[in-house]
C-alpha positions as CSV (number, residue, x, y, z in Angstrom):
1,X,160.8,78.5,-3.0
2,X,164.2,78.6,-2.4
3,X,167.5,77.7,-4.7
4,X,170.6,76.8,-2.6
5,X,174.0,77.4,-3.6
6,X,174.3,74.3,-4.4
7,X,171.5,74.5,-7.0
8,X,169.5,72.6,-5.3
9,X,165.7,73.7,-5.7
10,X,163.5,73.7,-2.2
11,X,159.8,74.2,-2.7
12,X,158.1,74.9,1.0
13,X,161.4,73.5,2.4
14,X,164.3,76.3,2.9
15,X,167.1,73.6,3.2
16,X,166.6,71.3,0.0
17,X,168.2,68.2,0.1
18,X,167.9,66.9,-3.8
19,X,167.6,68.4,-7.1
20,X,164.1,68.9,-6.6
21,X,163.0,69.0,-2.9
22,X,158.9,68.7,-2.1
23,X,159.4,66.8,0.7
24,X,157.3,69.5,3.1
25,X,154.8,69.6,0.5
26,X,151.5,67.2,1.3
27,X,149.1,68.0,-1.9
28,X,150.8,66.2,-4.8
29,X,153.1,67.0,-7.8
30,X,150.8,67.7,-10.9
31,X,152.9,65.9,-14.3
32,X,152.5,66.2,-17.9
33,X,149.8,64.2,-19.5
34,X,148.4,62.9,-22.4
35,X,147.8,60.3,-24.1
36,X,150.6,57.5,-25.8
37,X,150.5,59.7,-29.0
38,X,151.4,62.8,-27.4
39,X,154.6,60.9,-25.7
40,X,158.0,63.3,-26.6
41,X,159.9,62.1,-29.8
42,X,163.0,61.4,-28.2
43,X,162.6,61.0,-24.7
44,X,165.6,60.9,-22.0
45,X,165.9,58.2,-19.2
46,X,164.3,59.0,-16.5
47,X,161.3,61.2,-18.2
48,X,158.0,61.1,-16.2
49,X,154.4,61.4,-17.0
50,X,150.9,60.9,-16.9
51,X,149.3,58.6,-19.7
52,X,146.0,59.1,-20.1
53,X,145.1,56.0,-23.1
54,X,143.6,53.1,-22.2
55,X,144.0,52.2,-18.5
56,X,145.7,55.3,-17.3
57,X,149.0,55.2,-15.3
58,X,152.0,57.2,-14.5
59,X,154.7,55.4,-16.8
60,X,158.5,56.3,-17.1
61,X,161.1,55.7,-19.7
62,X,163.7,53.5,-18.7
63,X,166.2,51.8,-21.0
64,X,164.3,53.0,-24.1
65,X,160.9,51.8,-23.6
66,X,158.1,53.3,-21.5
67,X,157.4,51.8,-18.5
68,X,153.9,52.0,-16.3
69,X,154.2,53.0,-12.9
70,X,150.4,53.1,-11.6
71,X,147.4,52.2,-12.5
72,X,144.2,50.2,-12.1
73,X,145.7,47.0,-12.1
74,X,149.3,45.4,-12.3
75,X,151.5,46.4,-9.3
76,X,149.2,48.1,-7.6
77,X,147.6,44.9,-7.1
78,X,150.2,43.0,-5.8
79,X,150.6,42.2,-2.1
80,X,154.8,42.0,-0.9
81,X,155.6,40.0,2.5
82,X,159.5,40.3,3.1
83,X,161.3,38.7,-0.2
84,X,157.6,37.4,-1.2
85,X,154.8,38.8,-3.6
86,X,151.3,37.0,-4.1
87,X,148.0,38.3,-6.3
88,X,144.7,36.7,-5.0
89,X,142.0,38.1,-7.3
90,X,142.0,39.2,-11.0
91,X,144.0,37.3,-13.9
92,X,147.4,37.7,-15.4
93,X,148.3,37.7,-18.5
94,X,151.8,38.0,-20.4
95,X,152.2,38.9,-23.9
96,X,148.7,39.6,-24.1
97,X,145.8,42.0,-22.8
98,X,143.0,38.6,-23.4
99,X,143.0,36.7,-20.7
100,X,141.7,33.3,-20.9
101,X,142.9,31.7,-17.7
102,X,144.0,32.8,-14.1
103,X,147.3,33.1,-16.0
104,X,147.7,33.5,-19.7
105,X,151.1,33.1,-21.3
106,X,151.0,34.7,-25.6
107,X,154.5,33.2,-27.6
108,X,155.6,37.0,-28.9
109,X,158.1,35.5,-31.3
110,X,157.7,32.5,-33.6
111,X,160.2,30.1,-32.7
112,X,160.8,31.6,-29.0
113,X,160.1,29.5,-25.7
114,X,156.6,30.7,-24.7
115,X,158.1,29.2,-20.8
116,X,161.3,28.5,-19.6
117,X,161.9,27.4,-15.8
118,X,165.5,26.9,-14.9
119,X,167.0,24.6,-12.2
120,X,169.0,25.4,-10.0
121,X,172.8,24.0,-10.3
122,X,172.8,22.0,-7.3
123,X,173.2,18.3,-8.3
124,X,170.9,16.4,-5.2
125,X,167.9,16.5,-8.5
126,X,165.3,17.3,-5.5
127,X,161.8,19.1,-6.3
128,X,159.6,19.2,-9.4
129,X,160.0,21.5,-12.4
130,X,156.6,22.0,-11.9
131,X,153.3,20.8,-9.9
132,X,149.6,20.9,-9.9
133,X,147.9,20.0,-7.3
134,X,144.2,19.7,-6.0
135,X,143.4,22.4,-3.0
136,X,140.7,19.9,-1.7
137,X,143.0,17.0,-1.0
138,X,146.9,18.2,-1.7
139,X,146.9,15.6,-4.4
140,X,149.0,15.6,-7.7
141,X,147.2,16.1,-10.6
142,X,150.3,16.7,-12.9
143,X,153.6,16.8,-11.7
144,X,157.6,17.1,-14.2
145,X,160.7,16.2,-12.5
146,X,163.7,15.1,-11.8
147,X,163.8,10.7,-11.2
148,X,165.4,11.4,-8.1
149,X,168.8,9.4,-9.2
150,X,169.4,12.1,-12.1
151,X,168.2,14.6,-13.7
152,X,165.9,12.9,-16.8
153,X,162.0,13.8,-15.7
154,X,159.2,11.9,-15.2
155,X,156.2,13.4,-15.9
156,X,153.0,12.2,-14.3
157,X,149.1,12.8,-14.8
158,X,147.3,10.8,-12.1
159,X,147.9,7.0,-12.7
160,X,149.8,8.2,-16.2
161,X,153.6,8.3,-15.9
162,X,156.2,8.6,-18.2
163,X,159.9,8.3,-17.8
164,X,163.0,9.0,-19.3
165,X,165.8,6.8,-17.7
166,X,169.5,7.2,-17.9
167,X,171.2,4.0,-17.2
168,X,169.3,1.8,-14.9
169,X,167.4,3.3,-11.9
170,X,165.2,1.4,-8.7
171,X,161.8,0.8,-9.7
172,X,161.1,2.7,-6.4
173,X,161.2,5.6,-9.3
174,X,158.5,3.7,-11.3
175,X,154.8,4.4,-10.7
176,X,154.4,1.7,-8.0
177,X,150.2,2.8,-7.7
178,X,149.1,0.9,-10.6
179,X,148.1,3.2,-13.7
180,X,150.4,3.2,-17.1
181,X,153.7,3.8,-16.9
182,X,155.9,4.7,-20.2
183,X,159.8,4.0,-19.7
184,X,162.0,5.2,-22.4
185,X,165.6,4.3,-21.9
186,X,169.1,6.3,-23.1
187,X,169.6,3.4,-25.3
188,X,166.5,4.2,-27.3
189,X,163.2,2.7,-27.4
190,X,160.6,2.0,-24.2
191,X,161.8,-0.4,-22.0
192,X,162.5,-1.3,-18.3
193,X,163.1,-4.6,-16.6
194,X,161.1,-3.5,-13.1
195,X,158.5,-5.2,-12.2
196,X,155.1,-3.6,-13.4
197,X,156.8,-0.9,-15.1
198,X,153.9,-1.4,-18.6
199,X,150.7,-2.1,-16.8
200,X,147.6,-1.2,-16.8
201,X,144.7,-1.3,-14.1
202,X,140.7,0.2,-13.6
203,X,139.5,2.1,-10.7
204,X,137.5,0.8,-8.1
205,X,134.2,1.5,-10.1
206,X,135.4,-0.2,-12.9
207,X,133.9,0.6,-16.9
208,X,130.7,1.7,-16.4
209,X,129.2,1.3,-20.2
210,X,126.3,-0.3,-21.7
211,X,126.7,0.3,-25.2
212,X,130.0,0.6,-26.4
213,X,132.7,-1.7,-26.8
214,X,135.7,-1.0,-24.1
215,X,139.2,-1.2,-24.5
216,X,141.7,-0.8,-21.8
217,X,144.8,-1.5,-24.5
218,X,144.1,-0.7,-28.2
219,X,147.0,-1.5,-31.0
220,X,146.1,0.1,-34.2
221,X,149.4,0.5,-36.7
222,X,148.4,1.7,-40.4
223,X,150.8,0.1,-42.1
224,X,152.4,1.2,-45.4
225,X,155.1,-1.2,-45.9
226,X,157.5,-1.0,-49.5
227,X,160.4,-3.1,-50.4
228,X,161.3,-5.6,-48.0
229,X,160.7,-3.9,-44.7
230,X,158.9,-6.2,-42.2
231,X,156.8,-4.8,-39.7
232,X,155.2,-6.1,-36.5
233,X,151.8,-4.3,-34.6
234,X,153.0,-5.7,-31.6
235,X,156.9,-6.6,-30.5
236,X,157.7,-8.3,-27.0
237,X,161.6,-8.4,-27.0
238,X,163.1,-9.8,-23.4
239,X,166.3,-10.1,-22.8
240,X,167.5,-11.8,-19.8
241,X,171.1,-10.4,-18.3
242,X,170.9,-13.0,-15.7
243,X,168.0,-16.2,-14.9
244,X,166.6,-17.4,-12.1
245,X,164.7,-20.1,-10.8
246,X,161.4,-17.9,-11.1
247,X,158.7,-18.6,-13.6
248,X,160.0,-16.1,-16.5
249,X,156.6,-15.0,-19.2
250,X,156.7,-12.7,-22.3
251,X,152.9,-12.5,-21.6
252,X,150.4,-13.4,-19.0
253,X,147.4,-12.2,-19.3
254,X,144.9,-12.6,-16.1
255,X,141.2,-12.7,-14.8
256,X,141.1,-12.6,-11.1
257,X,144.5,-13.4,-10.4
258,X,144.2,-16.6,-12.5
259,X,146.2,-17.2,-15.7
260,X,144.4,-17.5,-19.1
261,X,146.6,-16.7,-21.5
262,X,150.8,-17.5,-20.9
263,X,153.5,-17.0,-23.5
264,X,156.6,-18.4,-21.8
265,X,160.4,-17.0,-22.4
266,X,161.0,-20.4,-23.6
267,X,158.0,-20.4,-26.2
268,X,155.5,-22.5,-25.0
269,X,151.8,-21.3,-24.9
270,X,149.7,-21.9,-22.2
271,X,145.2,-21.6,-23.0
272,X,143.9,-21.8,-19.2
273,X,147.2,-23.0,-17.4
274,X,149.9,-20.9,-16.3
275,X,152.4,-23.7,-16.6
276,X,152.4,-24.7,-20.2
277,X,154.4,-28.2,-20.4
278,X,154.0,-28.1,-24.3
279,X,154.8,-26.0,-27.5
280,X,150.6,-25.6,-27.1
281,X,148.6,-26.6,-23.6
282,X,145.1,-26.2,-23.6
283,X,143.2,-26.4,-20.8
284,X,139.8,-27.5,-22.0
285,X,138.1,-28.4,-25.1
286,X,139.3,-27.4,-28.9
287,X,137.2,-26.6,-31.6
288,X,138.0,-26.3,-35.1
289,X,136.6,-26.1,-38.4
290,X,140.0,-27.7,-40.8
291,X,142.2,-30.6,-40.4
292,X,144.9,-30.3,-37.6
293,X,147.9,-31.1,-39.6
294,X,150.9,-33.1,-38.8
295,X,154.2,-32.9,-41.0
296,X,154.8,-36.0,-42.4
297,X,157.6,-35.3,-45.5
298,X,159.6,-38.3,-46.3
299,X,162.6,-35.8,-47.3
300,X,162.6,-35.3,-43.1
301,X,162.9,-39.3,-42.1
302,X,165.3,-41.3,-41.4
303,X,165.5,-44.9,-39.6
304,X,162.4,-46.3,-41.5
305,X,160.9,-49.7,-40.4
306,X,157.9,-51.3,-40.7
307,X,155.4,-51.9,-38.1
308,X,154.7,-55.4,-37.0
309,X,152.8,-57.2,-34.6
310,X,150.2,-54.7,-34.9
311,X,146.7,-56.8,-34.2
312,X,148.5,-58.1,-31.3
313,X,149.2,-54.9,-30.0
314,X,145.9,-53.9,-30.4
315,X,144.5,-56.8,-28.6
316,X,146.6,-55.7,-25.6
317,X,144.8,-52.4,-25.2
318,X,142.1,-52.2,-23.2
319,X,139.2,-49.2,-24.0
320,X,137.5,-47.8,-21.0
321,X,134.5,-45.8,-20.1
322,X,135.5,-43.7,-17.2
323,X,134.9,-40.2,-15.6
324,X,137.4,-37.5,-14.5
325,X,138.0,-37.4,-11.3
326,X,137.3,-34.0,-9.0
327,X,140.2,-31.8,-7.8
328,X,140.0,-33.1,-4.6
329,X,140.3,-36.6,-4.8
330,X,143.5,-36.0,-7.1
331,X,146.8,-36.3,-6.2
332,X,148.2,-34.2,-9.3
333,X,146.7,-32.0,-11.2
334,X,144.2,-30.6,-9.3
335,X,144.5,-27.2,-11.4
336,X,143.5,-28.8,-14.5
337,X,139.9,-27.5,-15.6
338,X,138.0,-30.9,-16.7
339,X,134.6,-31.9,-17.6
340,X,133.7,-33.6,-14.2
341,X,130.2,-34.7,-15.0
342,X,130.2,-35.7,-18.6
343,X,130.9,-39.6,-19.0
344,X,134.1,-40.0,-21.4
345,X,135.9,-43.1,-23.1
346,X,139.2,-43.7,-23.4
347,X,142.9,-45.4,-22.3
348,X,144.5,-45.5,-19.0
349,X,148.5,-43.9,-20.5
350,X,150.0,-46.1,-18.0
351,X,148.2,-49.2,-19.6
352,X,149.0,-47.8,-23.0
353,X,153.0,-47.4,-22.3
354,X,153.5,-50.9,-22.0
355,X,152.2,-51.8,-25.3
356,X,152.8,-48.7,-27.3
357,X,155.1,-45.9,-25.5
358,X,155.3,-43.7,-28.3
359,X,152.5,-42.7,-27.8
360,X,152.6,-41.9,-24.2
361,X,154.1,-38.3,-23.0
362,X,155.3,-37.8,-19.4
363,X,156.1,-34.0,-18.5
364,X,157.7,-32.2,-16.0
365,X,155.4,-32.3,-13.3
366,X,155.1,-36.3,-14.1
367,X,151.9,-36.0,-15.5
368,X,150.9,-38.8,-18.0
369,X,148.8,-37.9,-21.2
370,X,148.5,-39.6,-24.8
371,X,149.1,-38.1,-28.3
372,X,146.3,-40.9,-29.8
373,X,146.8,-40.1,-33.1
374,X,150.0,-42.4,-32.8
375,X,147.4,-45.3,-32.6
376,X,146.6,-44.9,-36.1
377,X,150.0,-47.0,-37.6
378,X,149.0,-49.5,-35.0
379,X,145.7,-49.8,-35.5
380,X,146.3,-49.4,-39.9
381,X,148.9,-52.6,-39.3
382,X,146.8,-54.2,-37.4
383,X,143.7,-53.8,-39.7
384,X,146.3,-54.9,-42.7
385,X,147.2,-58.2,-40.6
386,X,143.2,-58.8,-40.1
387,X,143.0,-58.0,-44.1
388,X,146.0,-61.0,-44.4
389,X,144.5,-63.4,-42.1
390,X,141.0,-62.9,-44.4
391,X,142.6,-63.7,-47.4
392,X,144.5,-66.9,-45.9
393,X,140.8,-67.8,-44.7
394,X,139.2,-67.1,-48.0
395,X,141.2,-69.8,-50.1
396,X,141.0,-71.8,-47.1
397,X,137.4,-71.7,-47.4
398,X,137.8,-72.2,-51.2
399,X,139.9,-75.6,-51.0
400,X,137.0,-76.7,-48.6
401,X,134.8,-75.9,-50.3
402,X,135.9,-77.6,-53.5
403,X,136.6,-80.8,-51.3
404,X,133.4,-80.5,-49.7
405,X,131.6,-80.4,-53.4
406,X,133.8,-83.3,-54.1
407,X,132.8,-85.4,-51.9
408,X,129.3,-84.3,-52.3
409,X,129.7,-86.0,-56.2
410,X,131.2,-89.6,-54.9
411,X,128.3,-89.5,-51.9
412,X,126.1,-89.0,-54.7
413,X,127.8,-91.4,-57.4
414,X,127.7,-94.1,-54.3
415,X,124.5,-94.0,-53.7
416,X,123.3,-94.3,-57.5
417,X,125.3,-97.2,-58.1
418,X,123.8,-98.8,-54.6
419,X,120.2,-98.1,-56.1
420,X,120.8,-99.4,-59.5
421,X,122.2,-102.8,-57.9
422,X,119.0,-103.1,-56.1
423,X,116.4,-102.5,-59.4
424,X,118.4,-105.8,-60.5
């Protein structure tokens, strides 16, 4: 051992180049030990020893706390490659010794964040926060970032997305795969004019259950309402910045491409037509089990009249047995779903608009069709004229009759006279 002048201590080395030189030295330096209860009282930076508790390790105190150097697990563990450091067996935990995952993350504080992940500054918003991805096919199972115009996230789960937009962005940013997609815009609420941006679509295999009822959209509010607060379990609310010349619907829903049920922007409802050209357009039959009920308050008239000439309308209508043609021998309205094979009676509305045109429609498309209960006035006046005519007919019959009995008497007061003339 030697001790330079400079008070530098060698140990098998005559020219020791630090405090404590063992650098010739190839067994091993033997340090204190014990366990974490034998640790000093008030340790110095830079202390070093061997802690035998637990998993034991060579730990240091730095920066008033002990730290471990060595051990069974932890660094030794890990694998460095340049600036890089990977772990590929074993789990990690933080803020815990359970581990109950590859990697377990423990909250230490109430009302810390267990995980925070900070972007960079720079302002192209390229990257995810974070990713999870399959290792047999390199697809996303969950992915958060940026919406590539800013830096609100979407956050996606397979065909699940949801979205957080700040102004307006290109639905290019939208989940364009099919799936569910929730928009929430900075002006509040969910909502997104792209195309598709609230849909909903099956897999290939489709629902696959043979005893439950399935659902692919289920509203259920509980409502507890007070006061005068409204409330509706669902709200479509569409407002149009600019319209075009397309077909514009607060709801279609479809089978197979085909429309069953429309709600058009401009309120009409379409049952089995895409096209609605009334408030209500049913395509096929109605059933119901109550009046259908036409308002009919005098308070709402004006321009009263009566009708006249009813019988004589009536006589001009002409009642038909027909049966609907197939679509392809029409000329219009070919996707109108008829009863082709049941034999039906009826008016031509072409006829019927000579004689009675209010009660003749003619939409859009130029499609005739009747609304017959506009007969009954008509056909009321001309029952009422029939009544009239009856009457006139009775007494007519009456004052024949009374002539006829009349001259029934003289016939008979004739011929007694001519047979008393001839007893003389």
């Amino acid at each position: 051992m030697r001790i330079a002048s400079s008070g530098k201590v060698g140990i098998g080395s005559t020219s020791p180049v630090a405090s404590l030189d063992l650098s010739q030295k190839t067994d091993g330096i033997a340090l204190p030990q014990g366990t974490s209860v034998n640790r000093p009282s008030s340790p110095a930076n830079g202390m070093i020893r061997y802690n035998s508790s637990g998993t034991p390790a060579v730990e240091a105190f730095v920066n008033s706390a002990w730290v471990s150097l060595t051990g069974s697990g932890g660094s030794s563990q890990w694998t460095t490659s340049g600036s890089n450091i990977n772990y590929t067996t074993g789990d990690v935990s933080i803020g815990t010794t359970a581990t109950t995952g590859d990697v377990t993350i423990k909250q230490i504080n109430n009302g810390d964040d267990a995980l925070v992940i900070l972007r960079n500054t720079d302002t192209s918003y390229t990257g995810n926060y974070i990713r999870v991805r399959n290792a047999a096919n390199n697809a996303d199972v969950f992915s958060l970032g940026p919406n590539g115009s800013g830096h609100n996230p979407i956050m996606t789960m397979g065909g699940l997305q949801f979205v957080s937009v700040s102004g307006c962005c290109s639905s290019s940013s939208i989940n364009s795969t099919g799936g569910l997609s929730f928009v929430s815009s900075d002006s509040g609420g969910w909502g997104y004019a792209s195309p598709g941006f609230f849909g909903f679509s099956n897999s290939s295999t489709g629902l696959s259950s043979s005893s439950s009822y399935q659902s692919y959209l289920s509203i259920s509010p509980q409502i507890n309402q007070s006061g005068t607060a409204g409330y509706a379990g669902l709200l479509v609310n569409s407002t149009e910045s600019s319209v075009g010349t397309g077909q514009r619907n607060l709801i279609d829903l479809q089978l197979s491409g085909s429309s069953k049920f429309v709600v058009q922007s401009g309120g009409n409802v379409g049952i089995g037509t895409s096209s609605p050209s009334y408030t209500l357009h049913v395509n096929g039959s109605v059933a119901g089990t109550s009046a259908y009920n036409n308002l009919s308050d005098a308070r709402l008239k004006m321009d009263i009249s009566d009708i006249t000439n009813g019988l004589a309308s009536v006589q001009k209508l002409k009642p038909i047995h027909f049966h609907w043609q197939t679509p392809e021998k029409r000329t219009v309205g070919r996707g109108i779903n008829l009863p082709v094979n049941e034999p039906q009676i009826g008016f031509l509305a072409q006829d019927v608009e000579k004689v009675i045109p209010e009660a003749v429609v003619k939409d859009a498309n130029g499609l005739y069709s009747m609304e017959e209960t506009k007969l009954i006035p008509v056909l009321v006046q001309a029952v009422k004229e029939l009544e009239t005519t009856n009457e006139k007919m009775k007494d007519q019959i009456s004052v024949l009759t009374s002539e006829i009995a009349k001259l029934q008497k003289d016939i008979a007061d004739l011929k007694a006279r001519k047979d008393g003339t001839r007893e003389r």
